[in-house]
C-alpha positions in Angstrom: 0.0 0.0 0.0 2.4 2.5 0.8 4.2 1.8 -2.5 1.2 2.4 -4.7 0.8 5.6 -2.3 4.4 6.8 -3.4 3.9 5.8 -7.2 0.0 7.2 -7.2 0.8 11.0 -5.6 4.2 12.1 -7.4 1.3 11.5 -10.4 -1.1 13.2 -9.1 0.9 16.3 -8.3 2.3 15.9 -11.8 -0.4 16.2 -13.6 -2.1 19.5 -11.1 -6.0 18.6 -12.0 -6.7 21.4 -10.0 -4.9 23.4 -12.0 -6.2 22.0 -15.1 -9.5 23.0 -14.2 -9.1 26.9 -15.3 -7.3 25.8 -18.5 -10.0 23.3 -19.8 -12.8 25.6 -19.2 -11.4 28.4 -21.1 -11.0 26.4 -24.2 -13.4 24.7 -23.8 -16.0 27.4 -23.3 -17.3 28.3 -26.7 -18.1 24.3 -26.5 -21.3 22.6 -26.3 -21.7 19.9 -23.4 -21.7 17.0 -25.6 -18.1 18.5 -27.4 -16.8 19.6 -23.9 -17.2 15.9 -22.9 -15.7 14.6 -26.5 -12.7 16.8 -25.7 -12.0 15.6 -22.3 -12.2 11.8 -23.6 -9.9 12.5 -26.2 -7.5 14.6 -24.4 -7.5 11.3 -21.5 -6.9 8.6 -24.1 -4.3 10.7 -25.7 -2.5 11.6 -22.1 -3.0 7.7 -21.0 -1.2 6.1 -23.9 1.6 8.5 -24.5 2.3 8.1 -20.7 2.1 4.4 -21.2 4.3 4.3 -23.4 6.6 6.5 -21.8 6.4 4.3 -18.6 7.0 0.9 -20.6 9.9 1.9 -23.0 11.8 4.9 -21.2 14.4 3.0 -19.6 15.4 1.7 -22.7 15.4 5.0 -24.2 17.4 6.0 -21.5 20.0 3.0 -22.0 20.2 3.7 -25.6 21.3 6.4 -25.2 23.7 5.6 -22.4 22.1 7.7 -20.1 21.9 6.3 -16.3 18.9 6.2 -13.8 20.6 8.3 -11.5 21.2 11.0 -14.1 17.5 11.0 -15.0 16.7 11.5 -11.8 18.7 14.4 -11.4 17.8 16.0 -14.6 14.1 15.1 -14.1 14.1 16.3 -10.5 15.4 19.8 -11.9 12.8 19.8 -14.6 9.7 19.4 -11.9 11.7 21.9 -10.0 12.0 24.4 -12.4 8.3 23.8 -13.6 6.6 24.5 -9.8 8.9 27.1 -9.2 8.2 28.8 -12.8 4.4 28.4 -12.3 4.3 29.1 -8.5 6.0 32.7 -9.9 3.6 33.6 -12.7 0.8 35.5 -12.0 -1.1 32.5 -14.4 -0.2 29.5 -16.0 0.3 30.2 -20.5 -2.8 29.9 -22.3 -2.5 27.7 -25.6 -4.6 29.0 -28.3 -7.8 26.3 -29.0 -7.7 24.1 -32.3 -10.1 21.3 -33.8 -8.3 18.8 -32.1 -7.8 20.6 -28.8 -8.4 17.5 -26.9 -5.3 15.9 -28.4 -2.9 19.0 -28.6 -2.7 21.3 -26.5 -4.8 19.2 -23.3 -3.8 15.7 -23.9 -0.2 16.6 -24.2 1.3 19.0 -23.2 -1.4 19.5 -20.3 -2.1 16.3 -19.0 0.9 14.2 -20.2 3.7 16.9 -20.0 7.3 16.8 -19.2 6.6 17.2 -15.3 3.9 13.6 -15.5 6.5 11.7 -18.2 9.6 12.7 -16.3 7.6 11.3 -13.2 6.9 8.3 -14.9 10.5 7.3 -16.2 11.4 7.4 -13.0 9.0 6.2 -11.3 9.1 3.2 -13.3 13.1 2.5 -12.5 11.9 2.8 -8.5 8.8 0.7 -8.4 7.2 -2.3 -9.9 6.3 -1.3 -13.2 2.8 -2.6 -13.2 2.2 -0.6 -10.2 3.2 2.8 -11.6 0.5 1.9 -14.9 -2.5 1.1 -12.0 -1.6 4.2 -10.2 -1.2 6.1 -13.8 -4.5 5.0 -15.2 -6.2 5.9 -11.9 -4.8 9.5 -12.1 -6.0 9.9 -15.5 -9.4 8.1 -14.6 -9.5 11.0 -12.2 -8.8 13.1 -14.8 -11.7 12.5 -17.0 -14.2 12.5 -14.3 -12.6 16.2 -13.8 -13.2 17.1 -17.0 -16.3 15.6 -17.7 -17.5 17.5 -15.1 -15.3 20.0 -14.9 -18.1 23.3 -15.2 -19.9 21.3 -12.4 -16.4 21.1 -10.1 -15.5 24.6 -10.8 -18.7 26.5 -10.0 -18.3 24.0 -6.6 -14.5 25.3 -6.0 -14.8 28.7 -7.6 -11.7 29.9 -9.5 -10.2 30.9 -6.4 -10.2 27.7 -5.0 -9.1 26.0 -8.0 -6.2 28.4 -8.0 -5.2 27.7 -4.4 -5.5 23.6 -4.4 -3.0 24.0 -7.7 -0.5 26.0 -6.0 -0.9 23.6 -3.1 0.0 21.1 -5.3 2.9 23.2 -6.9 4.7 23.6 -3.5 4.3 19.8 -3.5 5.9 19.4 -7.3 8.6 21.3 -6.4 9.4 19.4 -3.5 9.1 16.1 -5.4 11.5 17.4 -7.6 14.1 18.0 -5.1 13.3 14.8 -3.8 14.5 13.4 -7.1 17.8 15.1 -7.1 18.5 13.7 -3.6 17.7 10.8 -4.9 19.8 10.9 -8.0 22.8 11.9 -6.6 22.9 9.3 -3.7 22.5 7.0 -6.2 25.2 8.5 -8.4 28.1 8.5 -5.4 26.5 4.7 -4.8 27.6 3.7 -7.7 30.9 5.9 -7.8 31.8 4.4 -4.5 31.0 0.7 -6.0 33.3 1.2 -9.2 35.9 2.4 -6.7 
């Protein structure tokens, strides 16, 4: 249990539904109900398979090309890092202009599946049991699609206020995920320096 707890909220920080929230509506609000909902399946499907596949085969990116776990972490643990910090500092997260396939570009990725959830994932998936880190991925983008499904419904419940606070909540948590990473990734790194000495 407390492994799927460890794989399940670096995820959920990662992908900020909160902060989603404000995002989806705005593109989404020229929309008719029934296309609001299409757009939130397709941006899920889109975000759940491209962080599949990121989970199954980025080790072997990784070892491809010759880059270790622990420099991954590192790297990825700046990347979250820099990512709370730069949204925690903006007054408001960057709009994306809307297209025909909004659900697939811009919300399915880069909003949902974005560097800060695939960077999460990769290394998640060198930490834990791999299987684990899909069931706890597929319930956060579960999650995800209820949001969005009912996302007018959750925000006139929250307000924009609250969505705004819950997100930077969950920023302050990113970023320390991220440093948590780095830790991490160097310990690992003079682990291994010590074991070649």
């Amino acid at each position: 249990m407390q492994e799927f707890i460890q794989t399940f909220v670096p995820l959920f920080v990662a992908i900020d539904v909160f902060g989603l929230f404000p995002i989806f509506i705005s593109l989404t609000e020229a929309l008719e109900v029934d296309e609001k909902k299409k757009v939130a399946l397709d941006a899920s499907i889109t975000a759940w398979i491209t962080g599949i596949v990121f989970a199954l085969g980025g080790s072997y990116i990784l070892s491809f090309l010759g880059i270790e776990i622990t420099d991954f972490q590192i790297a990825g643990g700046i990347l979250l890092l820099i990512l709370a910090i730069n949204d925690l500092l903006s007054e408001e997260k960057r709009r994306r202009k809307p297209s025909r396939s909004m659900g697939i570009v811009p919300i399915g990725i880069p909003l949902i599946a974005g560097p800060a959830t695939l960077t999460a994932l990769i290394t998640l998936s060198s930490m834990y049991p791999v299987w684990m880190v899909l069931v706890s991925f597929t319930l956060n983008i579960l999650i995800v699609f209820l949001a969005l499904w009912y996302s007018s419904v959750l925000v006139r419940y929250l307000g924009t206020s609250g969505s705004n606070a819950i997100s930077k909540i969950m920023l302050i948590l990113l970023a320390a995920i991220g440093v948590m990473l780095i830790r991490k990734g160097v310990e690992g790194a003079i682990l291994q320096f010590r074991n070649i000495g």
